[in-house]
C-alpha positions in Angstrom: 131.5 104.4 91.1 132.0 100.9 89.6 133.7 101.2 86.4 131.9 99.9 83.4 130.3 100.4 79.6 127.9 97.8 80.0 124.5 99.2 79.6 122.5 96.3 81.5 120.0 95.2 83.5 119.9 92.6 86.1 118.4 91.9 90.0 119.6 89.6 92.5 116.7 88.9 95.6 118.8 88.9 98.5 115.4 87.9 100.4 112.7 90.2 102.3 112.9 93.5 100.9 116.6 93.7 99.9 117.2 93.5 96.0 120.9 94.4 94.4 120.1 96.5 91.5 122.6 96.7 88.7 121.8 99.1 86.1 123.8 100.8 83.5 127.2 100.2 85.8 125.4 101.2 88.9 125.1 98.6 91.7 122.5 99.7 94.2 121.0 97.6 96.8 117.3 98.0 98.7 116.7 97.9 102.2 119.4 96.0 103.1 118.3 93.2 106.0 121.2 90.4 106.0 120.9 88.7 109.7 119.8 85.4 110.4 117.3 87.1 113.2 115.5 90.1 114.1 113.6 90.4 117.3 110.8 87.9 116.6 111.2 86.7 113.2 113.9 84.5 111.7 115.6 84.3 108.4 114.1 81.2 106.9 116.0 81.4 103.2 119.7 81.3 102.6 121.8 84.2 103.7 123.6 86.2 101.1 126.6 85.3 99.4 129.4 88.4 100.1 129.9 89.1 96.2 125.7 90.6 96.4 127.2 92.8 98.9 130.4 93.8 97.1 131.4 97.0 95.0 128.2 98.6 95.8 127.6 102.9 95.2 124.7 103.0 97.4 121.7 101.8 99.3 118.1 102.8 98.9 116.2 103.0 102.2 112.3 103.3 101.6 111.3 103.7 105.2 112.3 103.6 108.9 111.0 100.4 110.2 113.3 98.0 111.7 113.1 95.4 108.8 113.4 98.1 106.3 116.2 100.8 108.1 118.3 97.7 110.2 121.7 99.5 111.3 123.6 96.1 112.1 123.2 95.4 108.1 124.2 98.7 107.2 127.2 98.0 109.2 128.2 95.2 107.6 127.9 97.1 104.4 130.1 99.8 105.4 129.4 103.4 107.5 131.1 105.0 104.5 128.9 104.5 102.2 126.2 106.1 100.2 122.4 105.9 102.0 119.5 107.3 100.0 116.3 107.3 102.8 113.8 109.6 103.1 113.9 112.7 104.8 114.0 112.0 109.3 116.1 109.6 108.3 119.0 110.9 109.0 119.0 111.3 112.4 118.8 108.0 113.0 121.9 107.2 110.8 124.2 110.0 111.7 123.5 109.3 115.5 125.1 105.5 114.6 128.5 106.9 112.6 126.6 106.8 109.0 127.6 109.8 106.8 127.1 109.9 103.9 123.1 110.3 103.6 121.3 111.9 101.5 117.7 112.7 102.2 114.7 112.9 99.8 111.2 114.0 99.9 108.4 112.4 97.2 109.4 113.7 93.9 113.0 114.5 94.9 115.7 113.1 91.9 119.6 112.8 91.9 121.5 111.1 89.9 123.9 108.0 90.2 126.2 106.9 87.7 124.4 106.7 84.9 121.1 106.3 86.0 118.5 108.8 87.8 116.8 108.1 91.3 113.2 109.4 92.1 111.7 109.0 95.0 108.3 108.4 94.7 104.6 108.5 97.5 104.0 105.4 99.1 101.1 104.6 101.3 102.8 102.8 104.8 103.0 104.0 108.2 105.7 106.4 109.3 106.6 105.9 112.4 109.7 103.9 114.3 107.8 102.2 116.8 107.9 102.2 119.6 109.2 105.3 120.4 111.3 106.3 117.4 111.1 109.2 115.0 109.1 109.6 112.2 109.8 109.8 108.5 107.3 109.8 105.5 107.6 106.4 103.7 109.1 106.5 99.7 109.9 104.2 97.0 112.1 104.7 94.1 112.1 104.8 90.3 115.9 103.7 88.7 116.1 105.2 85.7 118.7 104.6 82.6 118.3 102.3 80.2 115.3 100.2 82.2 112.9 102.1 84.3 112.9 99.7 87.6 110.2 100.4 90.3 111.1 99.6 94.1 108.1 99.6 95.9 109.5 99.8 99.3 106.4 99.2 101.2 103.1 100.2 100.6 99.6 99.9 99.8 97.2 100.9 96.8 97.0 104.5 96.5 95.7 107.1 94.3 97.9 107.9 91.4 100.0 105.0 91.1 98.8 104.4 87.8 100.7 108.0 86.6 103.5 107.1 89.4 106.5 105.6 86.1 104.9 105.7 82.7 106.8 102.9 80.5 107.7 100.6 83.5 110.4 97.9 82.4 110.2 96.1 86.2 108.3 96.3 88.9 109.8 95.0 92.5 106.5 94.6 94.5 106.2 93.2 97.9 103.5 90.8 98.1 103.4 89.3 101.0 105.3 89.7 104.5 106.1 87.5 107.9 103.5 86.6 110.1 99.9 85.2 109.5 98.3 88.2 108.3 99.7 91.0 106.2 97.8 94.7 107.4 96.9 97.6 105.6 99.9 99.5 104.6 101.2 96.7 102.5 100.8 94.7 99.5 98.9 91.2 100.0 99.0 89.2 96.6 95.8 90.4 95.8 96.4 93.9 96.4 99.7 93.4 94.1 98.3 92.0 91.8 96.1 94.8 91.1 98.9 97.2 91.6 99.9 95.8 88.5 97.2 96.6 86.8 97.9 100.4 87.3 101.7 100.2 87.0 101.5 97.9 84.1 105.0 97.0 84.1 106.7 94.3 81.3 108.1 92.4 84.3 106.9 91.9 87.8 108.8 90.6 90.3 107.5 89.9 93.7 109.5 90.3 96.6 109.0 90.2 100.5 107.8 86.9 101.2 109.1 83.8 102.1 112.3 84.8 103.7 111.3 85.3 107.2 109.1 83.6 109.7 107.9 84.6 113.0 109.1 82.4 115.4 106.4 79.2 115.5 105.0 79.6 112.2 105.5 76.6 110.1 108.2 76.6 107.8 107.5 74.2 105.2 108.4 75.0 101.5 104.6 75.2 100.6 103.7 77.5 103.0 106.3 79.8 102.3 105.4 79.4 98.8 101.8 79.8 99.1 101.9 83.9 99.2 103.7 83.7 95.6 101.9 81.2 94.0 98.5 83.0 95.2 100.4 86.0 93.2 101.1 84.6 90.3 97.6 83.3 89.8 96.1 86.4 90.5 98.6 88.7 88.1 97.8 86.1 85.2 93.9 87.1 85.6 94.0 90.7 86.4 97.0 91.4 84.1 97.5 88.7 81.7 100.2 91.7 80.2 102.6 91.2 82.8 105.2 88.8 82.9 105.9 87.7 86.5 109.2 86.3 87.4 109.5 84.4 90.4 113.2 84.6 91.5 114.4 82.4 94.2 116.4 83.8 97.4 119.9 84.2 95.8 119.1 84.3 92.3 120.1 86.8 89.6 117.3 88.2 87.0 119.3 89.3 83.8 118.3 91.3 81.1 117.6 88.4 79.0 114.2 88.3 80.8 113.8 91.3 80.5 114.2 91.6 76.7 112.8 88.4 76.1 109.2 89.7 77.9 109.6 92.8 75.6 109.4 90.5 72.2 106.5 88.8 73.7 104.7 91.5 74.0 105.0 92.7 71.0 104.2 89.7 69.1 101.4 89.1 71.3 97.9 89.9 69.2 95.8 92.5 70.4 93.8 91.0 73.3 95.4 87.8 73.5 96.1 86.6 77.2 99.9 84.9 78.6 
């Protein structure tokens, strides 16, 4: 484990779905996807710098699908080290030299470091297509000094407002690759209103403008229109909530985090952000 006494906060967006975590002397990264191209898609953002990918204790998996589970990433991370996924998992990594898994069902907790890990429902399709196994989708709930939410993929679903009571962060996908984005995920109106059950003090949205089927237009505002479509829905449904857009690289330190924290506070009862 990474030796420290720092009891901080603070998230790097490695793009898509992939976030490194630090928390409380943990470093934990999310569904690791690193390559420049994956079947049909292409990484349209910077790649990530090697110290994101350094010194890490483990790597949260929230689901099978080959954006989310992608073993040549893993690889470059290492085969040695420690994979959180959900349970069916498994068998997929320890067939390609991963292991040291551990599997979790919804409501499942172990601890890391400092910090505890629960793995939490969330509403996405199972399955490994084409002809892959299947293994119930999860996201995750770090908790130490912050509470941090991974969503992972998902859609609304009953309960999330009960899913992490006192929410400091919120990593929400809003938004995905190709022209559409289908049930079993978060659209920026359907995040949006996620955060209106979660109520977190920080959002921060996170699978979009990364990668691009291949043919889609890659200008800067149409990779930006999924966020900004976000923002301006989260400031009318959940005024509360500060969102932080972080670029493709960037580091989120506690500072925001405290600093949305005394805004809230002083805010007056039923004032708006």
């Amino acid at each position: 484990m990474t030796a420290t006494n720092e009891r901080a906060t603070s998230i790097t967006w490695i793009g898509h779905s992939t976030v490194l975590l630090e928390l409380d002397g943990t470093r934990l990264i999310t569904d690791p996807l690193l390559r420049l191209r994956l079947g049909h898609v292409r990484r349209v953002a910077p790649g990530p710098e090697d110290d994101a990918l350094a010194n890490l204790d483990a790597v949260l998996v929230s689901h099978i699908h080959y954006d989310h589970l992608d073993v040549l990433s893993l690889r470059r991370l290492g085969r040695s080290l420690h994979i959180v996924a959900p349970r069916g998992a498994g068998r997929i990594l320890g067939r390609r030299g991963f292991g040291h898994v551990t599997e979790v069902d919804v409501g499942d907790e172990l601890e890391l470091g400092r910090i505890t890990i629960r793995a939490t429902h969330a509403e996405h399709d199972p399955r490994r297509r084409p002809f892959g196994p299947e293994a119930a989708a999860v996201g995750y709930v770090a908790t130490g000094s912050s509470r941090v939410y991974f969503a992972g993929d998902t859609d609304l679903f009953d309960g999330m407002a009960d899913l992490a009571p006192g929410l400091d962060v919120a990593l929400l996908p809003i938004a995905g690759w190709g022209r559409r984005v289908p049930s079993g995920h978060l659209d920026p109106l359907r995040a949006a209103q996620a955060l209106v059950h979660l109520r977190p003090r920080v959002a921060v949205p996170i699978h979009w403008g990364t990668y691009r089927q291949v043919g889609m237009r890659r200008h800067p505002e149409a990779l930006r229109e999924p966020v900004e479509r976000f923002v301006q829905l989260a400031h009318e449904l959940a005024p509360e909530v500060d969102v932080q857009v972080v670029p493709v690289g960037a580091r989120l330190s506690a500072a925001a985090f405290d600093g949305a924290a005394q805004a809230k506070s002083a805010r007056p009862a039923g004032a708006r952000s």
